[in-house]
SEDO-985233 format. One line per 4 residues: their letters; for each residue x, y, z of C-alpha. Coordinates in Angstrom, 3 decimals. Example, Ala and Ser with C-alpha at 12.3 -4.5 7.8 and 13.67 -1.06 7.14 Angstrom:
2
AS	12.300 -4.500 7.800  13.670 -1.060 7.140
//
This chain:
619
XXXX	-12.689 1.806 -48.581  -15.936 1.798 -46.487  -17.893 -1.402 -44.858  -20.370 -1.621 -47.383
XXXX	-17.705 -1.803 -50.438  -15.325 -4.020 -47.970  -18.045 -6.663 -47.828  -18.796 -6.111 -51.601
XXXX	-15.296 -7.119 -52.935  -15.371 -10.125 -50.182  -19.129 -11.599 -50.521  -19.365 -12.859 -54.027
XXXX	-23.401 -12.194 -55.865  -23.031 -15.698 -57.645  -22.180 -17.738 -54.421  -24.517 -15.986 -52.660
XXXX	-27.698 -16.200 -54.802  -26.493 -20.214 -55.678  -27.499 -20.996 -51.492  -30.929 -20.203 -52.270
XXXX	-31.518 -20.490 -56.550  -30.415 -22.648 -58.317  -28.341 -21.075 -61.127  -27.616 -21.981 -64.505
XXXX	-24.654 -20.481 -66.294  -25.202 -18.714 -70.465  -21.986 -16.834 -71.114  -21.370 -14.108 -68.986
XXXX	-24.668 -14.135 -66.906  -26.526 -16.793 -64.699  -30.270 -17.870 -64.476  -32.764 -19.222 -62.900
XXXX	-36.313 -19.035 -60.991  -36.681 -16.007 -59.023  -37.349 -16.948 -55.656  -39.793 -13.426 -54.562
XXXX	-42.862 -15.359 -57.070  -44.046 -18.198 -58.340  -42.796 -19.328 -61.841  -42.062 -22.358 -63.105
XXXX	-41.917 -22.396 -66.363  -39.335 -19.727 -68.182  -36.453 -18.519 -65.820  -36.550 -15.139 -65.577
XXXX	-33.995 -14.452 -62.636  -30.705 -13.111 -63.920  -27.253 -12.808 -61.899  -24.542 -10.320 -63.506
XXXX	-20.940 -11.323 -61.931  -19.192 -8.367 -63.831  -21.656 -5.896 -62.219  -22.244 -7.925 -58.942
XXXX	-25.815 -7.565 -59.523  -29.032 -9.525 -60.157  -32.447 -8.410 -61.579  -35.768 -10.198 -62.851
XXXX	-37.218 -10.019 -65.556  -40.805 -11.713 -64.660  -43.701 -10.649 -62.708  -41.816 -9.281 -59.688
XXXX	-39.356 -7.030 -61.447  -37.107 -6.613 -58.587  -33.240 -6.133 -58.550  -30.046 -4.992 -57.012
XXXX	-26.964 -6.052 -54.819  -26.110 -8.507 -52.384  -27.764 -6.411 -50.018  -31.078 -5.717 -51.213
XXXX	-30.981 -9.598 -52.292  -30.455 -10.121 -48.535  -32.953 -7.767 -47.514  -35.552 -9.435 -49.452
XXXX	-34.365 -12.624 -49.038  -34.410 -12.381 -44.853  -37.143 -10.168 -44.969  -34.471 -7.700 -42.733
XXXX	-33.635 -3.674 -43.060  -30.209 -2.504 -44.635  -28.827 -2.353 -41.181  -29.323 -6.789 -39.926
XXXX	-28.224 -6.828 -43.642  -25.020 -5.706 -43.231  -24.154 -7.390 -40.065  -25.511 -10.360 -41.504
XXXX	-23.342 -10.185 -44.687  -20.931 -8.393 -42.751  -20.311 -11.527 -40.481  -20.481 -13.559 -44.031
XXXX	-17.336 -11.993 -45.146  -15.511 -11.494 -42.064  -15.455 -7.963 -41.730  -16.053 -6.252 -38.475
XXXX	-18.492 -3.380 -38.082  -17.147 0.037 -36.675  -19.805 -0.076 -33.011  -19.177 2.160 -29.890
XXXX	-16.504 0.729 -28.273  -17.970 1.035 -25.073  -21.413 -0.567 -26.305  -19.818 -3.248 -27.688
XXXX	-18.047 -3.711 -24.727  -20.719 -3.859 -22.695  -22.720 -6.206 -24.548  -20.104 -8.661 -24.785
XXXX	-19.752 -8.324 -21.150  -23.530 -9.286 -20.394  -23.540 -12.070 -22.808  -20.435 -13.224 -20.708
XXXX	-21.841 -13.079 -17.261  -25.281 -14.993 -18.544  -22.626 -17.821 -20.366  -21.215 -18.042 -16.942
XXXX	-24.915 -17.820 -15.350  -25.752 -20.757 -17.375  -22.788 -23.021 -16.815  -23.237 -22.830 -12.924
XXXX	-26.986 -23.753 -12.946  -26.350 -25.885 -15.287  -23.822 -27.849 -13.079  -26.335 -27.100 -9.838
XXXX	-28.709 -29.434 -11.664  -26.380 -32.065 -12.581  -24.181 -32.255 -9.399  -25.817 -30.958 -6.407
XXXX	-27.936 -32.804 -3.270  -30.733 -29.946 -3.712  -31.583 -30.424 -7.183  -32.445 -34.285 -6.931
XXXX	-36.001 -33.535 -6.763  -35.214 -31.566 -9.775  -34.312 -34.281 -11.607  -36.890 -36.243 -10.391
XXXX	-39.332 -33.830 -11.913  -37.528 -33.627 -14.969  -37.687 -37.535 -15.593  -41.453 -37.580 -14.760
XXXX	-42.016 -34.727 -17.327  -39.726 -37.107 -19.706  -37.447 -34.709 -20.399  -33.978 -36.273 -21.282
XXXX	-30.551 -35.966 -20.683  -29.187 -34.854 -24.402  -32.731 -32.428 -24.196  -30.915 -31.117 -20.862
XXXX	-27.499 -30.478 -22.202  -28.994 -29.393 -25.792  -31.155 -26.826 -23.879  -28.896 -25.663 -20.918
XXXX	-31.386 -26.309 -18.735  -30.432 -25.941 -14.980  -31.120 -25.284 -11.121  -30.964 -22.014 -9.138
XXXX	-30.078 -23.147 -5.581  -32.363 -21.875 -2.884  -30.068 -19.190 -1.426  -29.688 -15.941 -1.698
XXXX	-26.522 -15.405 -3.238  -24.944 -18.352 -4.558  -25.250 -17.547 -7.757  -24.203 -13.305 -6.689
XXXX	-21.172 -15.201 -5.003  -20.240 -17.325 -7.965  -20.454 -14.426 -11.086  -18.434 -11.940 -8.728
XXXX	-15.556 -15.074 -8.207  -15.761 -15.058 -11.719  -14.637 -11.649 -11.959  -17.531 -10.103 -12.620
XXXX	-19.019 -6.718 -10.629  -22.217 -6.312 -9.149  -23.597 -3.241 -11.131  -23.008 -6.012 -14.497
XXXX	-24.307 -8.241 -12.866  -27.559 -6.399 -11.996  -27.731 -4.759 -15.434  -27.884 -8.463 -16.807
XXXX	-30.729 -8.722 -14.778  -29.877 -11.636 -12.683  -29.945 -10.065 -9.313  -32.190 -7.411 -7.400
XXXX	-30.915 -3.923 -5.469  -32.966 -2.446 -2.850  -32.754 1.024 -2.217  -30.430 0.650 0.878
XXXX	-28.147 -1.327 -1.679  -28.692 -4.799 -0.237  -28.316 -7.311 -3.073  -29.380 -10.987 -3.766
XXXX	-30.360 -13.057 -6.450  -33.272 -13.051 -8.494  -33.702 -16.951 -9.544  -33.693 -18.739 -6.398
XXXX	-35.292 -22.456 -6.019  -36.335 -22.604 -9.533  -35.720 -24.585 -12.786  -33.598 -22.492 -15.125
XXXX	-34.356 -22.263 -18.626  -31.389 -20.666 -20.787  -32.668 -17.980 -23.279  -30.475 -17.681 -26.234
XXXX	-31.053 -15.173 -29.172  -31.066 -16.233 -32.485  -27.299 -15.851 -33.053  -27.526 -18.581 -30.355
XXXX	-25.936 -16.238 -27.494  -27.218 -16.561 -23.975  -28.832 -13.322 -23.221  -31.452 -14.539 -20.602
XXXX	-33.140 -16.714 -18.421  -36.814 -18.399 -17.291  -36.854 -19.396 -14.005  -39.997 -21.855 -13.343
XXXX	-41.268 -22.514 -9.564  -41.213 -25.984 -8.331  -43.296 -25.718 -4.738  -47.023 -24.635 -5.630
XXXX	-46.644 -21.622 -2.833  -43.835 -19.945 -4.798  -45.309 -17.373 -6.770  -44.855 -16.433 -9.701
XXXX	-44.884 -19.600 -11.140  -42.505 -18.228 -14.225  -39.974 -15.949 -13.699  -38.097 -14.262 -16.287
XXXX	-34.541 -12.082 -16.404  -35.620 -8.478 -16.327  -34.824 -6.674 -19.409  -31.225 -5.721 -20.224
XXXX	-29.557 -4.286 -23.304  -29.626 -7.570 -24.498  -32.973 -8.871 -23.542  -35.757 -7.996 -24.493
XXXX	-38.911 -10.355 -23.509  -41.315 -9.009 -26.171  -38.608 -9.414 -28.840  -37.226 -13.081 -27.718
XXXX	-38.456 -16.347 -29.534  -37.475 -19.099 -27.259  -35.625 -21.971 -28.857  -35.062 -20.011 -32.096
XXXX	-31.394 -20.535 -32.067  -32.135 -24.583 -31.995  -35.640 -23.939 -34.571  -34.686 -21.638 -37.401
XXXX	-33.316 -24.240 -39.701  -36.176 -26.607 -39.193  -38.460 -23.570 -39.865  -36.916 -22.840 -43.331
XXXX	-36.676 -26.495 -44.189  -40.404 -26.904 -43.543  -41.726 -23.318 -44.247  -43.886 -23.463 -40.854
XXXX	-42.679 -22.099 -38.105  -45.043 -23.402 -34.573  -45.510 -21.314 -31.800  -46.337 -22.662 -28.508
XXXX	-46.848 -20.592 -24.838  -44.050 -23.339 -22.606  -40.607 -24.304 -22.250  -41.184 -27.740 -22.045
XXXX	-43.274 -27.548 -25.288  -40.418 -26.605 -26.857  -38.055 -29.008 -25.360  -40.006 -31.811 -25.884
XXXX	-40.990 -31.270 -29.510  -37.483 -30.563 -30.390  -36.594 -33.931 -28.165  -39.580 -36.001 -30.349
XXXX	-37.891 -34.450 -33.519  -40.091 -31.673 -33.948  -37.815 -28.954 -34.718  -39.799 -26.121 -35.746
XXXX	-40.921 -25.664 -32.438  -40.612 -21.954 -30.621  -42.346 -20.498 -27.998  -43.295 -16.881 -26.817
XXXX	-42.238 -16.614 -23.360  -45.851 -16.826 -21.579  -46.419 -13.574 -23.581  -49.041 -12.969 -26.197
XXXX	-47.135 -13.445 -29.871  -45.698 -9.655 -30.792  -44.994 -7.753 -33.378  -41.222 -8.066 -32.780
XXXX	-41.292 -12.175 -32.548  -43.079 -12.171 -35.793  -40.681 -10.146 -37.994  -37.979 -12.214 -36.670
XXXX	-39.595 -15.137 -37.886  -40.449 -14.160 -40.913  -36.789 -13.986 -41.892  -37.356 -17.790 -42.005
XXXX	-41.550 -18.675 -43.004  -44.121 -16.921 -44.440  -46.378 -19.675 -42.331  -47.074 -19.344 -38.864
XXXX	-49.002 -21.641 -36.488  -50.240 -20.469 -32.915  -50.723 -23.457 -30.670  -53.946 -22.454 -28.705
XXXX	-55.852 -24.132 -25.694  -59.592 -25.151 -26.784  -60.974 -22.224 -24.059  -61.462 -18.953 -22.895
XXXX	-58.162 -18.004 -23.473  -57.223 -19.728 -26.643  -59.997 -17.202 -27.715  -58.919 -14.050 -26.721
XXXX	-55.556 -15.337 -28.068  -57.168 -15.948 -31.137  -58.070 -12.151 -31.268  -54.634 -10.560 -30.098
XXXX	-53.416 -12.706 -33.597  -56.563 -10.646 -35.542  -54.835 -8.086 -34.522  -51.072 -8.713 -34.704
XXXX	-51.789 -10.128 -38.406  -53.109 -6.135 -39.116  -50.225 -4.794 -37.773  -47.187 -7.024 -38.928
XXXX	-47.907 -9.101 -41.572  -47.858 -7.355 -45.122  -50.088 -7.763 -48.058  -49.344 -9.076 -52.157
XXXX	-52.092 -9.694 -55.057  -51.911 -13.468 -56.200  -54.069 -15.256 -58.244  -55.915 -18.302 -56.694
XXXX	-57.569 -20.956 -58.843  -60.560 -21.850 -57.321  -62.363 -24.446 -59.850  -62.521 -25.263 -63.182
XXXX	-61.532 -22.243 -65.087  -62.333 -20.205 -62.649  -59.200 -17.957 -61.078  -59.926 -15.605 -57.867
XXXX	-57.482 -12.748 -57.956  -56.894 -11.672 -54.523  -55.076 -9.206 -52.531  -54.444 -11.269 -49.504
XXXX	-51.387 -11.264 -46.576  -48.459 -12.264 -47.738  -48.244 -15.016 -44.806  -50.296 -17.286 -43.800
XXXX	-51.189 -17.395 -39.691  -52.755 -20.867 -38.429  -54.206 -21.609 -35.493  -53.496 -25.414 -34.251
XXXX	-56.056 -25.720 -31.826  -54.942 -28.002 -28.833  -57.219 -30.703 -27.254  -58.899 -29.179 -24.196
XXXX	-57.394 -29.042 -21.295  -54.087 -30.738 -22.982  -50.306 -28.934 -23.704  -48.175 -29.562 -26.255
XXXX	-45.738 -31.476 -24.645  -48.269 -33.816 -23.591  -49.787 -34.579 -26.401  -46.375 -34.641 -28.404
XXXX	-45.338 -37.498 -25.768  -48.554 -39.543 -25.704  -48.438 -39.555 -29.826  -46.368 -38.219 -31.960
XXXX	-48.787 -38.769 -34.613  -51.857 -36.984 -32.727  -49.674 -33.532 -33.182  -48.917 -33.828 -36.440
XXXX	-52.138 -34.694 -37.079  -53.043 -31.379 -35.167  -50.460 -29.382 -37.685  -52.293 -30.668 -40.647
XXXX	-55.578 -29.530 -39.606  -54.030 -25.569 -38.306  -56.867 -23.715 -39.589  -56.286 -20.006 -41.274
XXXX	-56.689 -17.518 -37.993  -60.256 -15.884 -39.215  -61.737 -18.954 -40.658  -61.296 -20.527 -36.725
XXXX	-62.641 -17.214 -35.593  -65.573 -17.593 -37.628  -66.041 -21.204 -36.055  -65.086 -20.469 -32.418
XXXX	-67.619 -17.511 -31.918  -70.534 -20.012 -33.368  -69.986 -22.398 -30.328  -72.379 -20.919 -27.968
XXXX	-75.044 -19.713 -30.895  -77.727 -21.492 -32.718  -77.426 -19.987 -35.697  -80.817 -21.557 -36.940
XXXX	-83.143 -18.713 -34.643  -83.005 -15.223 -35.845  -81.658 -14.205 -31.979  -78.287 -16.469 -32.786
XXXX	-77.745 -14.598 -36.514  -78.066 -11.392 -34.871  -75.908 -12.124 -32.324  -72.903 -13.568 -34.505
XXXX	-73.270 -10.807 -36.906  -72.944 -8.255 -33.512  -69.419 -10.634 -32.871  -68.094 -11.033 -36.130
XXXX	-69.029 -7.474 -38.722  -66.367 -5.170 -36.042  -64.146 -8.032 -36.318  -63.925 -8.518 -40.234
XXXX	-64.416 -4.283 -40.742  -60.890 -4.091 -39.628  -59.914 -6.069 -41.686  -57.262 -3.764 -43.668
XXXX	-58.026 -5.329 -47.829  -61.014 -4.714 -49.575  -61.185 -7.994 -51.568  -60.056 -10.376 -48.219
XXXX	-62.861 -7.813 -46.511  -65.786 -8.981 -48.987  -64.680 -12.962 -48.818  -65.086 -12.926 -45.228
XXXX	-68.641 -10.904 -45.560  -69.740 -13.452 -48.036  -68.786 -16.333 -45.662  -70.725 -14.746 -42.601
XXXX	-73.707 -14.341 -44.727  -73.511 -18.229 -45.705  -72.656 -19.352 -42.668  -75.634 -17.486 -41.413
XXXX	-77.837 -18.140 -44.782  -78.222 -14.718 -44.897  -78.536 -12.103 -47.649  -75.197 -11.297 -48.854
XXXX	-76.162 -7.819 -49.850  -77.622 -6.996 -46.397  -74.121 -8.313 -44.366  -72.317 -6.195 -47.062
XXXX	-74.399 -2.893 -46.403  -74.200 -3.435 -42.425  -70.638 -3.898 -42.767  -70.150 -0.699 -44.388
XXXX	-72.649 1.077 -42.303  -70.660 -0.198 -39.631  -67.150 1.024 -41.265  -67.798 4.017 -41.595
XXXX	-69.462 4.122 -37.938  -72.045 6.719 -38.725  -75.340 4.954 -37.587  -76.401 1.918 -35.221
XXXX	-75.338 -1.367 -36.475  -79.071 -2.998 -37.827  -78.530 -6.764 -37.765  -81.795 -8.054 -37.135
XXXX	-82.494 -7.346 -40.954  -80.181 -10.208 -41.575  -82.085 -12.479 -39.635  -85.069 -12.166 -41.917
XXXX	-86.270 -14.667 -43.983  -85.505 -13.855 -48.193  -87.805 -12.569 -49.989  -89.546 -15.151 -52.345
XXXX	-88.219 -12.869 -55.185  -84.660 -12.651 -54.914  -82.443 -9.601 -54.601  -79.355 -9.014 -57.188
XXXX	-77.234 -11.238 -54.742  -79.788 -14.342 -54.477  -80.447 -15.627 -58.096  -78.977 -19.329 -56.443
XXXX	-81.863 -19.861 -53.616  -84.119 -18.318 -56.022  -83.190 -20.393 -59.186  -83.595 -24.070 -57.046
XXXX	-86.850 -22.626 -55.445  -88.443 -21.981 -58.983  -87.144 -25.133 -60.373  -88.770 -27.097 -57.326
XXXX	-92.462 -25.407 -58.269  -91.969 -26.510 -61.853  -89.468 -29.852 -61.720  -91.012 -30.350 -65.311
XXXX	-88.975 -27.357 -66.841  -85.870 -28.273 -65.062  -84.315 -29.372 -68.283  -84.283 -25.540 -69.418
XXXX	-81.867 -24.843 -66.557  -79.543 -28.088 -67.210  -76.772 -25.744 -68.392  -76.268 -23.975 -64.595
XXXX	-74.083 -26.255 -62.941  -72.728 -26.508 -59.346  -69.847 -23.976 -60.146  -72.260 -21.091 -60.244
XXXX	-73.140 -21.273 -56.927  -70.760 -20.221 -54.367  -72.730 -21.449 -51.444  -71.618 -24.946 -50.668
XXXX	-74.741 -26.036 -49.600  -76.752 -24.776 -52.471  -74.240 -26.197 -54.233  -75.093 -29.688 -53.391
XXXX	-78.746 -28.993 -53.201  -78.651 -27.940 -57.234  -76.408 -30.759 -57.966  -78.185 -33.842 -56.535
XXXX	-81.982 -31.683 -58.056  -80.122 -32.595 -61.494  -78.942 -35.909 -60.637  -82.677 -36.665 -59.201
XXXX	-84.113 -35.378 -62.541  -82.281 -37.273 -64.755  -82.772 -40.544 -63.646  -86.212 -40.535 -61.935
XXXX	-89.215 -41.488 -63.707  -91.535 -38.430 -62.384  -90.458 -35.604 -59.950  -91.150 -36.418 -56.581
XXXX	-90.234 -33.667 -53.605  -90.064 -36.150 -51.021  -87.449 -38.580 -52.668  -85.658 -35.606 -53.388
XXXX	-85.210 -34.439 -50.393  -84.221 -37.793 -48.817  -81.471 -37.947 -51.157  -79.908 -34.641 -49.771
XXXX	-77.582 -34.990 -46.798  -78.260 -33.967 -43.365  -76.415 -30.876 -43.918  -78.464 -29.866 -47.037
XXXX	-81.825 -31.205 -46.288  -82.603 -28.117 -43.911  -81.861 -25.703 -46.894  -83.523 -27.960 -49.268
XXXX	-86.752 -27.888 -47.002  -86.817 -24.236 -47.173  -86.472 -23.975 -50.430  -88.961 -26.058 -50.963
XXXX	-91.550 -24.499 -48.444  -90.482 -21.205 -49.953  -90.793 -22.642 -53.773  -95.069 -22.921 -52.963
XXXX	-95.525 -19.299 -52.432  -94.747 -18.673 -56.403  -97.009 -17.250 -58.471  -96.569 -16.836 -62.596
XXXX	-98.930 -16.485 -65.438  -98.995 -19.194 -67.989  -95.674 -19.597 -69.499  -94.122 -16.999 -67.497
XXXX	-92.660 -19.718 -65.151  -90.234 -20.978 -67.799  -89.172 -17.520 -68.960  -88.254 -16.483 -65.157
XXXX	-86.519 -20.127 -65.011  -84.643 -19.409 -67.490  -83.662 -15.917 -67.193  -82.553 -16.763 -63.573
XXXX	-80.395 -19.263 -64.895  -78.926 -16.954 -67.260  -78.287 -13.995 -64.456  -76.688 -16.761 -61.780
XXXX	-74.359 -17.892 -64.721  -73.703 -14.194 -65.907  -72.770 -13.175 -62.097  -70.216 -15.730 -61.927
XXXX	-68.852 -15.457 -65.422  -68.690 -11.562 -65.160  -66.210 -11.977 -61.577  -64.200 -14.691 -63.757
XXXX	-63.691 -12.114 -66.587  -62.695 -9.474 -64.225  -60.250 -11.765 -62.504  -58.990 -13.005 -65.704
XXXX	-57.842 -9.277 -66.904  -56.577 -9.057 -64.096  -54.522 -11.940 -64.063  -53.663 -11.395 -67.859
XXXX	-51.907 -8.274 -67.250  -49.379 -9.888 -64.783  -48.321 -12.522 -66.947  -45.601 -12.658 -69.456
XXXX	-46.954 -12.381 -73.644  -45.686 -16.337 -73.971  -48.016 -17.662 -71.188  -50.945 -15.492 -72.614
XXXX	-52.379 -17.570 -75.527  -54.828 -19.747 -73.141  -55.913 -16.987 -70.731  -56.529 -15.047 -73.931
XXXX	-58.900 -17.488 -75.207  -60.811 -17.413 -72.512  -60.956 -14.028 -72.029  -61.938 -13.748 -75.897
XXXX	-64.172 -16.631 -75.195  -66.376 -15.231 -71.531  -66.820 -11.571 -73.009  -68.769 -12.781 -76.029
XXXX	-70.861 -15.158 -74.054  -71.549 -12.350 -71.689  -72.263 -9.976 -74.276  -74.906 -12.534 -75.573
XXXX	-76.084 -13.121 -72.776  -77.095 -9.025 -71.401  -78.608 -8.585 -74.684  -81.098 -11.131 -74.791
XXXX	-82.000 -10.005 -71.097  -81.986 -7.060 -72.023  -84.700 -7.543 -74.577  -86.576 -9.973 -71.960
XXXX	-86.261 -12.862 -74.708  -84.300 -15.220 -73.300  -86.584 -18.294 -74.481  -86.252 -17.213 -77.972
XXXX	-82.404 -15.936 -78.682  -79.079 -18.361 -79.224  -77.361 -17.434 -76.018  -74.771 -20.393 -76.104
XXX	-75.831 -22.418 -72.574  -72.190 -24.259 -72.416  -68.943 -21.821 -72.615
//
């Protein structure tokens, strides 16, 4: 019988699947709600005990065996599959003999490693400033034995001494990566007059260690165990042994750059606490947590660094994070269909100057405060590279295009690609078209990037993309045919700003005895009244013959509305194909329902008579 059929007949599907679904039994199968995508109404997830297999029947489609359940489950390959269901059932994997040997041996001498600092801390004369220091940074004494945490004496071999007394030879030793051989073969110890940090892996076995200077001449300040075949520093997650449950339960995991952040959150009850070990976030760390989340906060300082930080995640998120299609509803009957990552990276962006710990210790309540508002990484991109920019002067919108089109070009989905185009050209009050043909000039990297077109004031008569500034700008030069344009509400405008500009027009309209600019615009918030002002100043450069004013009113109307209805429909077929027939009625309707209203509404632009034709205004 091989491994893989060995774990089979011992790792039941049922009990299995039950840890994470909850299963109903119907005769010979079980049910439930697949966990792999969102559904809530009809259980589609099916568990077959004769066949020891499991399949669903909803939007996913996925099936298999205990292993690919794992697989997808722990987001791991076949091969942390098996060991993990392998150590389930009790069955031991066939490994070198000598490479299992070894690797029990270095996990061994790092135990023992651990134990002796450990005790240096607790017990010896030279580590009472140690303690001092750890009292002042408020770290406690269940913190200290939770964590391992410990002293390496100022010699240089106590701790070379110690291992070999233990039994242990000096080649292990050194391949654990605890002490240093010079050429000559002189030994000595690599942590000396530090704090020790114990490194565990996930599996919770001590594989390493972080030595931290206490005397502001020792340099480095943080020292780490050299890699070994069971340390890796780019691969290691401090504190994941202690966080991984806390990460699942919450679905977040935190990542911070210090020990002590960790240690201290964990002490203050914050659980889901890791950090990176003073190294940017890698690839590595982040498939290991995604075993757990599909969420991911990066603790960043409020500088220079937190920035370039903020890029290296750009980056990483590329590289390691994968992508799914998933509707979003975004307003009233209106659904975004979206190919977007299928995680979600935050940026928790730390009070200047201030570390987690400290913060964590002054008020609890501050940091969680700080995890509510963790801002999606590109979104805080967006905001940090406007900080030293006014994005008012044509200089600042060139500029932040310059920053932000290479940044957003790489970005690897066409649909997540276009959102974040259409939010630099708002954020900019830009032309949406013109940031959309720069970025793909720029993509394809086959002439100068032009961004000073973007700058540029819009045309009075508006481009495909600018019906919204054009449609409030021709209702302010004729506020007495405003009531033609009644049926474009706020939801056809995707700026926010113009949003709220067209909004409070209609509010203002309704309920004022005759149209007056002024009170208009002191009704608009600080925010809008700069956009309303332009509008306004642009609104006195029109120029119609009689009675073409209302026809051009109207027709605007009509294309904003026809824009955004058109992008619902598509969305909607979209989103109609990926549902199951019983949950199809509604969308169906309104699918049935947008098409003819669309239909209507080309022909009667098409035949320029949109004063005179039954276009229904209200869907």
């Amino acid at each position: 019988m091989s491994v893989v059929d060995e774990i089979k007949q011992k790792v039941d599907i049922v009990d299995l699947v039950s840890q994470t679904v909850k299963l109903r039994r119907s005769g010979r199968t079980y049910s439930g709600f697949c966990p792999f995508h969102q559904n809530t109404r009809t259980p589609a997830f099916y568990v077959f005990p004769e066949t020891q297999t499991w399949h669903c029947f909803g939007a996913c489609g996925m099936g298999g065996d205990i292993f690919t359940f794992t697989m997808k489950k722990e987001n791991v390959d076949f091969g942390e599959a098996l060991r993990m269901l392998a150590e389930r059932a009790g069955v031991m994997l066939h490994r070198d003999p000598q490479e299992a040997s070894n690797v029990k041996r270095l996990v061994e001498i790092n135990q023992a490693a651990a134990a002796f600092f450990h005790y240096q801390l607790k017990h010896h004369a030279e580590a009472e400033g140690v303690r001092a220091y750890l009292e002042k940074r408020r770290i406690d004494a269940s913190s200290v034995e939770t964590f391992q945490i410990g002293y390496a004496l100022n010699s240089y071999n106590a701790l070379l001494e110690h291992l070999r007394a233990k039994g242990f030879s000096a080649p292990d030793i050194e391949s654990a990566g605890l002490i240093v051989a010079s050429e000559d073969g002189r030994v000595w110890d690599r942590f000396r007059g530090r704090l020790m940090f114990s490194i565990r892996n996930r599996r919770g076995e001590m594989i390493a260690f972080g030595g931290r200077a206490l005397a502001d001449a020792q340099q480095p300040k943080y020292l780490n165990s050299s890699d070994s075949p069971v340390f890796s520093k780019s691969d290691t997650l401090y504190g994941l042994d202690l966080a991984k449950d806390a990460i699942r339960a919450e679905n977040l995991a935190i990542i911070v750059e210090g020990y002590t952040d960790v240690v201290i959150a964990h002490q203050t009850g914050f659980k889901n606490v890791v950090a990176s070990l003073g190294t940017a976030l890698t690839e590595k760390q982040l498939a290991q947590l995604s075993r757990l989340t599909k969420r991911y906060a990066l603790a960043l300082d409020a500088d220079e660094a937190g920035a370039a930080a903020t890029e290296r995640g750009l980056n990483l998120a590329r590289q390691a994070l994968s992508y799914k299609n998933a509707p979003v509803p975004v307003g009233p009957g209106l659904i975004v269909f979206k190919e977007r990552l299928d995680a979600e990276l935050l940026i928790l962006e730390m009070p200047l100057g201030r570390d987690p710990d400290e913060v964590i210790l002054e008020d609890p309540e501050t940091w969680r405060g700080l995890v509510a508002k963790a801002k999606p990484l590109l979104d805080y991109y967006l905001d940090l590279q406007t900080r030293d920019l006014d994005l008012n002067t044509a200089q600042g919108k060139s500029e932040y295009a310059k920053r932000l089109l290479p940044v957003i070009a790489q970005v690897k989905d066409g649909v997540q690609r276009a959102h974040y185009a259409q939010e630099l050209a708002r954020r900019m009050r830009s032309d949406e078209r013109v940031v959309l043909d720069q970025l793909q000039t720029f993509e394809k990297g086959d002439a100068p990037l032009r961004v000073n077109k973007i700058a540029k004031e819009l045309p009075t008569k508006p481009q495909a993309a600018r019906y919204d500034e054009y449609l409030i700008a021709l209702a302010l030069h004729a506020p007495d045919l405003i009531t033609r344009v009644e049926f474009v509400t706020g939801e056809d405008f995707e700026d926010p700003l113009l949003r709220q500009v067209w909004e409070t027009l209609l509010r203002y309209n309704k309920t004022a005895v005759s149209f007056d600019a002024d009170a208009l615009m002191a009704q608009l918030g600080d925010e809008t009244r700069a956009t309303g002002e332009r509008l306004r100043e642009a609104s006195k450069g029109i120029q119609f013959e009689s009675g073409e004013t209302a026809r051009e009113l109207e027709a605007t109307g009509y294309r904003l509305r026809l824009r955004r209805c058109t992008g619902e429909l598509t969305q909607l077929r979209f989103l109609l194909a990926e549902t199951p027939p019983e949950e199809q009625v509604e969308l169906a309707q309104r699918v049935s329902a947008l098409s003819k209203w669309i239909a209507e509404a080309k022909r009667a632009l098409d035949a320029r008579s949109v004063l005179n034709t039954s276009v229904p205004r209200h869907l």
